[in-house]
Every structure is written in structure tokens, then in C-alpha cells.
N, C-alpha and C positions, 0 to 999 in steps of 0.2 A: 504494500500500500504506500508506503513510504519515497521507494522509488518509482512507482508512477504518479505522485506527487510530483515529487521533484522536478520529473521530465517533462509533465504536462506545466508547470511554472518554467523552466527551459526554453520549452517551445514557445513560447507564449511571450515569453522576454524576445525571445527571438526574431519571431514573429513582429513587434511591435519595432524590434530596432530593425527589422531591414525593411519596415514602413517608411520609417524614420530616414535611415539614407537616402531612401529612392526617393523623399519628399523634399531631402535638401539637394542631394545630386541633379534633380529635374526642375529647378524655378522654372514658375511662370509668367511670361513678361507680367510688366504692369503698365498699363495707360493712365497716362493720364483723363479724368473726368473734367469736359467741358459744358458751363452749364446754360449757353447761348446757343444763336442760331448764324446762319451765315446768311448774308443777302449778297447776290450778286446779280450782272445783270451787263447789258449792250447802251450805250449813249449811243443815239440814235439824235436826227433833225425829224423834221415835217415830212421828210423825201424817203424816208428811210437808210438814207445817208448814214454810217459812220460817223462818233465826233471823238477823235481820238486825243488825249490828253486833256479831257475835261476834267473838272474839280468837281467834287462831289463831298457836301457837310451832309453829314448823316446826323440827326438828333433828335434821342430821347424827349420827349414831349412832357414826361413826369419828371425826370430829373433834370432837362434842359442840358445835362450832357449831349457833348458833339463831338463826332467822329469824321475825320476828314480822309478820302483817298481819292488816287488819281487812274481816269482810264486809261487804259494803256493804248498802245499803237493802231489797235484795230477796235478802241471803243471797248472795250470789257474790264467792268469792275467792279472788285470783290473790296467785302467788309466780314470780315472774321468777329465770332464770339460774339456778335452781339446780344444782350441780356432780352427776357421776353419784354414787348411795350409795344409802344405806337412811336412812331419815329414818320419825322418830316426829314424827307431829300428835298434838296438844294442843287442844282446841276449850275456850273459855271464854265463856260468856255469860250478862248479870246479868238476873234477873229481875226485869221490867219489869210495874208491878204494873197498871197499865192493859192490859196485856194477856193475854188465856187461851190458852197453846196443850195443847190435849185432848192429854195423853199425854208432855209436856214437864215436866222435873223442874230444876227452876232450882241 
């Protein structure tokens, strides 16, 4: 009785440390928790036109926080994290006299 005590407490220790290794041997990444949303999106004119390097304020309506980015080359612009709310966009962009776009009011 004695000795299948002992072995079944053996096993059992055993058992729980080769849990134990394969639990630190194997981490699992970890992410980071983001607790916003992402708005993105195309400046565009009247024409459907591209507005490429427009300014864009992004801002929270309850906290009057403002967040500024710019479109890139082909018109597309991303705002990372932003917190849930209602948010006013602001589109700004200078006219560029080398360029016509039909239907676009600088």
C-alpha cells in the first residue's frame, strides 16, 4: 500500500512538472489590447478626383480632442485608435496651381 502511494504521488508530481515545463518552454505571444477604432478613408473633390496631401482634424465632439493626419499621394487617410464618440472631420487642402481638378474649389 505504501508503495503505491508513493508512486501514485510520483507520478503525479511528475505529471504536474512536465505541465509545468511544456507551459514555460511554449509562451504564448501576447498582444497588445487596443480599445479604439480606426477610421480611414479617400479625399476625394466634386469630380471624384483625388486630393492628395490634404489635412485632415479629426475631433472628438465630447472631449473637443483633435487629431490631425495627412492624405497621402493618392488621397488615402488613416486615423488609428480612435476612442468610441462622434467626431467632426475637417478636410483642408491648398490649391496647387499646377494642377486642375474639374469641379474642385480650393
Amino acid at each position: 500500500m505504501l508503495t503505491s502511494l508513493l508512486s501514485n504521488r510520483f507520478w503525479a508530481s511528475f505529471f504536474v512538472s512536465v505541465l509545468i515545463a511544456i507551459g514555460v518552454s511554449f509562451p504564448h505571444p501576447v498582444r497588445a489590447q487596443v480599445a479604439g477604432a480606426t477610421l480611414t478613408g479617400t479625399v476625394t473633390d466634386s469630380s471624384g478626383a483625388t486630393i492628395p496631401k490634404a489635412q485632415l482634424t479629426i475631433t472628438d465632439l465630447s472631449t473637443g480632442v483633435a487629431r490631425e493626419v495627412e492624405s497621402d499621394s493618392a488621397g488615402l487617410y488613416s486615423a488609428p485608435n480612435l476612442l468610441p464618440g462622434t467626431y467632426d472631420v475637417k478636410v483642408t487642402a491648398s490649391a496647387d496651381p499646377g494642377r486642375h481638378d474639374a469641379g474642385w474649389a480650393g
